[in-house]
N, C-alpha and C positions, 0 to 999 in steps of 0.2 A: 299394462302391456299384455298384450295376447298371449299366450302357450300352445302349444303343440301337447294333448293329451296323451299319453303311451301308458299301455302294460306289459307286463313282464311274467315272464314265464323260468323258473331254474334259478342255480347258484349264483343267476349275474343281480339278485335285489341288491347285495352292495354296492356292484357298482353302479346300479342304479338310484342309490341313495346320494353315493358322490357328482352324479348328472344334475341333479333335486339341487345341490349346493351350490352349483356355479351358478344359480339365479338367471338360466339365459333361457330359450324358449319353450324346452322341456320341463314337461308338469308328469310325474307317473302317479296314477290315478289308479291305480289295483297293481298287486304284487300276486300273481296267481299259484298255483302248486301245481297244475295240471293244464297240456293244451286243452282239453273241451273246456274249462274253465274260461280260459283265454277266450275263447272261440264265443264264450257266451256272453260275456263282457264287452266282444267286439262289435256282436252282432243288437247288443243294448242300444250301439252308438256311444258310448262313453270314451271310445278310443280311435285317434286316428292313425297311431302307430302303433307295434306289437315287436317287442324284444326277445326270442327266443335263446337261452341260453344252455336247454335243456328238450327233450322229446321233437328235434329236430327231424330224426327220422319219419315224424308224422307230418312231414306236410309235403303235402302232393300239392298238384296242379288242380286239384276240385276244391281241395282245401282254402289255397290260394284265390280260386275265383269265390270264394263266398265271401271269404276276406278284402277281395277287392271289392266286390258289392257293396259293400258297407262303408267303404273309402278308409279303409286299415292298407297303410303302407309295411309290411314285415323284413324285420331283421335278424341275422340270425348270427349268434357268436359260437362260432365253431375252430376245431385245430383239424380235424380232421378233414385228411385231402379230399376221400372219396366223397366225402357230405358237401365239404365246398366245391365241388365241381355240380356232384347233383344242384344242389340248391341254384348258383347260379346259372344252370339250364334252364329252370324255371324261374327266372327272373330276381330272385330275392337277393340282395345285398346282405352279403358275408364279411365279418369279422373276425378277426383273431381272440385268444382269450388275452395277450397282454394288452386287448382296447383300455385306454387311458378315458375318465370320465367328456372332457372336453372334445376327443375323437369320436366318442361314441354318441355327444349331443349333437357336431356337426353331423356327424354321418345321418342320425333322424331326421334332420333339418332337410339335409340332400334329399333322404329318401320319400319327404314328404312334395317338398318342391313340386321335384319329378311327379309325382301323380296328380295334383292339379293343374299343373300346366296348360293343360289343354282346356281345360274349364276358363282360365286367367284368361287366355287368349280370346277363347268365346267371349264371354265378357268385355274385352276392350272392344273385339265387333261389332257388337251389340247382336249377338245370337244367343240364344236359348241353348237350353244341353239337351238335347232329343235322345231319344232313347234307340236302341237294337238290340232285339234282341234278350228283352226284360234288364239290360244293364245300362248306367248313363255312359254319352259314350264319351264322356270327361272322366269317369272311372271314379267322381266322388263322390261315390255313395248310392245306395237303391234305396235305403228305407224311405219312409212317406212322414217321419214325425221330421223334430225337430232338429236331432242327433246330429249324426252322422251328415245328413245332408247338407247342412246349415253351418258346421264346423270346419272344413278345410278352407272354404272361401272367406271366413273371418281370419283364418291364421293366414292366407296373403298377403293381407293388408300391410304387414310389418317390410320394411323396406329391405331388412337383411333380408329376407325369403323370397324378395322380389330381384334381386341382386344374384342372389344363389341361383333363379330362375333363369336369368341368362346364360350364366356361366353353362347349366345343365342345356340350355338351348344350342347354345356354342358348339358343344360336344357333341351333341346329337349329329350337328350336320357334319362335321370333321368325320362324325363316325362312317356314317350315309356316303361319302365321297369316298371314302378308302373300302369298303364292303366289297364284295365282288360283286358281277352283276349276274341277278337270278335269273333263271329259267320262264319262260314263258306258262301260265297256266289259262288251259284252253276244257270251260266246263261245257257239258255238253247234257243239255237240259229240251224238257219238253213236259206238255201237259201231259194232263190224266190220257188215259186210254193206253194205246200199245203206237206211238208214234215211230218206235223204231232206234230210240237213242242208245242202246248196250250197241246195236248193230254198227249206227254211226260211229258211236266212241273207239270199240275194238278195230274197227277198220280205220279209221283217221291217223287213230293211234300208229296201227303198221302200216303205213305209207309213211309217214313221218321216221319213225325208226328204220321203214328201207331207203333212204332217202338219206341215211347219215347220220340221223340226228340219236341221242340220248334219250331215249322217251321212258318215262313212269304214268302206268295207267292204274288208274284209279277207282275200284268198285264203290260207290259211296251213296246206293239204293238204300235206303232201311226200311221200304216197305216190300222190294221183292227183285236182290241181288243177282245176278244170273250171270256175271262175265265166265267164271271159272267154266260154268256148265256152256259156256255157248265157245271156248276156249276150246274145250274137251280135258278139261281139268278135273282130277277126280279129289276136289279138295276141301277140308275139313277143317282147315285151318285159320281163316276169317283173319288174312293180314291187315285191315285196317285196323280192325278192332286190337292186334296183338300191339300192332304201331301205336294205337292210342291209348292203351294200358301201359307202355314204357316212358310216353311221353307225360302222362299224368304223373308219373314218379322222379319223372329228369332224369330216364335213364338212356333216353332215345337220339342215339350218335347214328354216324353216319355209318357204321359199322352194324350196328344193332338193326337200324332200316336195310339192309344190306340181307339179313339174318331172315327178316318175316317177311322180304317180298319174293316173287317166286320170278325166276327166269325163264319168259315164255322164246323160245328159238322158234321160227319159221323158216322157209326159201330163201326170204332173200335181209334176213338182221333175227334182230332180238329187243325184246323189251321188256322192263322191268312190268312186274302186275302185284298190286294189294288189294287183293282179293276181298269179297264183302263178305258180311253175315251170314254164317251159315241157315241159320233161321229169323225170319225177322222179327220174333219177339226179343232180340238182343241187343236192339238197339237203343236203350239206354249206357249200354258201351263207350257209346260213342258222343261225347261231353265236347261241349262244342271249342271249350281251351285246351280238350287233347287234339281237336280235329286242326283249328289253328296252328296247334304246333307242328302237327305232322305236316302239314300244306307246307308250313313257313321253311323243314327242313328240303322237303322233297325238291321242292323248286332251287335250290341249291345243288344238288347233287345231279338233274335231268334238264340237259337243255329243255323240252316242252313234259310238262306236267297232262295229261289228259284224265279229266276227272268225269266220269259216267254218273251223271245228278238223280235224285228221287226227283218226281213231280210234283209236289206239295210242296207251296209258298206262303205256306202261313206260318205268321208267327204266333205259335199258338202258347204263349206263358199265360195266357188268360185262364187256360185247362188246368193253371196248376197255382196252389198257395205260395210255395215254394219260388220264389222268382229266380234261382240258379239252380231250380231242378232241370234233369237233363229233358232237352226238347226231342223230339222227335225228327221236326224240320231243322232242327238248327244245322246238320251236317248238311244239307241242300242250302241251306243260307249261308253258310261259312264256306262254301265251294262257290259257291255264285258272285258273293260279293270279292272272296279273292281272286276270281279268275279275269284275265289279260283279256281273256274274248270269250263269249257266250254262245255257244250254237244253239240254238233256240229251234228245237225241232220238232214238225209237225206234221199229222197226215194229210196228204193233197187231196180234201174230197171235202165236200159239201158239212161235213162236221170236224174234221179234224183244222181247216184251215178256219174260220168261227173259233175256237179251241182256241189254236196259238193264237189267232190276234188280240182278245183278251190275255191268256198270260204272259205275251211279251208287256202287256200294260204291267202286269202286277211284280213281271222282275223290273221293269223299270222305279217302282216303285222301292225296291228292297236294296237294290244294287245300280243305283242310280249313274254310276262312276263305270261299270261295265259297257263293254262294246259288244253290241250284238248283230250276231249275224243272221238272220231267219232262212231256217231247209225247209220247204216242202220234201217232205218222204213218202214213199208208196206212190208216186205219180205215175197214175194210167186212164187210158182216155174211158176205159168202163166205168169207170166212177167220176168223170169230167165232161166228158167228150170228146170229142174232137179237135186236135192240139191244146191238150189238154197245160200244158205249158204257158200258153198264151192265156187261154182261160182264168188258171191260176194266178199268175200275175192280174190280170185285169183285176178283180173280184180284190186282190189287197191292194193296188192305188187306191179304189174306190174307199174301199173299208178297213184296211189296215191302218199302222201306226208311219209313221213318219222313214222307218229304216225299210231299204229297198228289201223285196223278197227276189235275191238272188241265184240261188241254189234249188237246182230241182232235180233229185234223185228216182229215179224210174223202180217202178216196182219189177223184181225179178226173183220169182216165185220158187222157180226153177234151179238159180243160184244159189239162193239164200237158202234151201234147202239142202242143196246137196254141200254146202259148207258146215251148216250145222252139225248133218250126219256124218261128216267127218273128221270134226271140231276144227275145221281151218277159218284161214282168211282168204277172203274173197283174193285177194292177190294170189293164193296158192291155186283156189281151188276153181276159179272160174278168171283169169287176168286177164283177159277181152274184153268180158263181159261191159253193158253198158253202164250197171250200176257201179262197178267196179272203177270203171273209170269216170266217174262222176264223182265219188270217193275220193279218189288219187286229186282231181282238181280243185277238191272242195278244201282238203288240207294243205295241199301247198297254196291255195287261196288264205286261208286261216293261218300258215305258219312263215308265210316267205322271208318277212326277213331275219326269221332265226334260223334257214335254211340256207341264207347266202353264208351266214355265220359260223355254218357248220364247218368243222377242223377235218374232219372225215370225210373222205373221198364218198361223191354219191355212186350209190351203187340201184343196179337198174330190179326194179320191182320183179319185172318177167325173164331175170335170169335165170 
């Protein structure tokens, strides 16, 4: 009969000794003295669980995603409140210290289940496990030998685990129908060059918030941040990054997110902002299972999420030995593929439109599940022609991708300047304007029906 491999970490080897005795599907295969021990043994392959009963405080959300690369399911026996709240923030299943041998082999059993599931499932399909992101996205396992990879889907085969597998499926969707329902997240991306997306973002964003809505805007550049500075923010303090340093420890509530975002007040609302990197060589800060989590709370607490994307879509783990070292793109991949709608924005001229219709191909390739919208930005007949509008459209039926180029924001040199120098929004500082209200249409186009949804009376932009 198959086993379930586990090591163990602290004062619980006895009662992992009495688990060893029931003879059921747990095998423990190293008694360790130390997490890096643990950690080394897991990353062997030799283990697809990991019993923690001891240096709990050591595991964070980085920790956890190498562990999950390896297809190690982690549990952790703790009495203390604050650890078991942390811990289960970050996913891990907590136990008490009076676990009884028999509770504490079911509980493995559970928490092993639960992470092949979705592998089982591929499998009855007849699909492959593909990768994202240098992780499998069945979650069992990254190494390339025989280990870890080739271990969890042997221990399915047992009909208890396959039994357990429902029960855990069961639950799932019970859970999924009682949740609340989250917030819309609308990323707002563009190729290389200077297409104009911080400009998009922070304006989309305040129309949406004068408009009623709950809005969190999002700085999430890691190669060259600018919302604060184009806000008129004089700030230092790099709230994604602090948001993603709470959430790699499971300390990041809605209160705490509360703590490191900044409340930007204009004319006519307000809106939450987490501000980017203050420099961009920081960005290994930003681990792509803190950036998930942070997404995963913010859209909870903000009717629309607006996230301002880097331009780089590569998935670049090829640059690195490490396959859960921190990526670079991974924060523009984890905003892309979580977001509800994708503005996909580019310049209106003989190279920026070329530009986006190639990387609308290559988000469709990464975030295949995303809806996207394509903006022409900067549109002026000096660098088109004459109806310069019509031009542009022509030139993408012809050469474009399959999604209509609907949105055409006019270049105004004049505005966007003098908003800058006075760190406003185009709604404050020019609300006539053409672009301005090319803006205003473009997101109630992009948000209307979480705008009909809205609990708050709308209030008028050019109040």
């Amino acid at each position: 009969m198959n086993s379930i491999p586990v090591v163990s970490v602290g004062p619980a080897h006895g009662l992992m000794d009495d688990v060893e005795r029931l003879h059921a599907q747990v095998s423990v295969v190293r008694r360790c003295e130390a997490l890096t021990e643990l950690l080394a043994v897991c990353q062997s392959g030799l283990a697809t669980a990991a019993v923690l009963a001891s240096e709990t405080e050591g595991l964070t959300g980085t920790l956890l995603d190498r562990l999950s690369a390896v297809g190690v399911s982690v549990l952790a026996v703790t009495d203390q409140e604050n650890e078991v709240t942390r811990l289960r923030a970050l996913g891990v299943t907590t136990l008490p210290s009076t676990t009884d041998a028999p509770e504490l082999a079911s509980a493995i059993e559970a928490a092993v289940v639960r992470r092949v599931r979705p592998a089982l499932d591929a499998a009855g399909n007849g699909r492959g496990t593909g990768k994202r992101f240098g992780t499998d996205s069945g979650g069992d396992g990254g190494a390339s030998g025989s280990g870890s990879a080739s271990q969890p889907a042997k221990h399915v085969e047992n009909p208890r685990l396959r039994e357990r597998a429902r029960d855990a499926e069961t639950h799932a969707r019970v859970t999924a129908v009682s949740e609340p329902r989250a917030g819309k997240v609308i990323a707002v991306w563009g190729p290389v060059g200077a297409p104009g997306r911080t400009v998009v973002a922070a304006n989309v964003a305040a129309e949406l918030a004068a408009s009623g809505l709950s809005v969190m805007l999002i700085d999430a550049d890691t190669y060259g941040a600018s919302m604060a500075a184009t806000l008129g923010l004089l700030d230092e303090s790099a709230g994604l990054a602090q948001a993603c340093r709470l959430a790699d420890q499971g300390l990041l509530t809605e209160a705490a997110l509360a703590e490191v975002a900044i409340t930007v007040t204009f004319s006519a609302g307000a809106l939450s902002l987490l501000s980017g990197l203050t420099r961009a060589d920081r960005w290994p800060e930003l681990r792509q299972g803190a950036v998930d989590r942070v997404l995963a709370l913010t859209r909870t607490v903000a009717d629309v999420v607006v996230i301002d994307c880097g331009f780089c879509l590569e998935a670049d783990e090829e640059l690195s030995y490490d396959t859960v070292a921190p990526r670079r793109n991974a924060t523009t991949l984890a905003s892309v593929v979580a977001a509800d709608l994708v503005l996909a924005v580019g310049q209106g001229d003989a190279i920026g439109i070329p530009r986006l219709i190639r990387g609308v191909g290559e988000l469709a390739a990464v975030a295949p599940g995303a809806s996207v919208t394509a903006v022409a930005n900067k549109v002026r007949k000096e660098a088109v022609g004459r109806a310069p509008q019509r031009a542009l459209a022509a030139a993408w039926d012809r050469f474009g991708p399959k999604i209509p180029l609907t949105h055409f924001l006019p270049w105004d040199s004049d505005a966007l300047g003098l908003a800058l120098k006075r760190g406003q929004l185009l709604l404050e500082s020019a609300p006539t304007s053409e672009l301005r209200l090319a803006l205003q249409k473009l997101s109630h186009d992009a948000c209307a029906p979480a705008q009909q949804m809205a609990a708050t009376p709308v209030i008028s932009a050019t109040a």
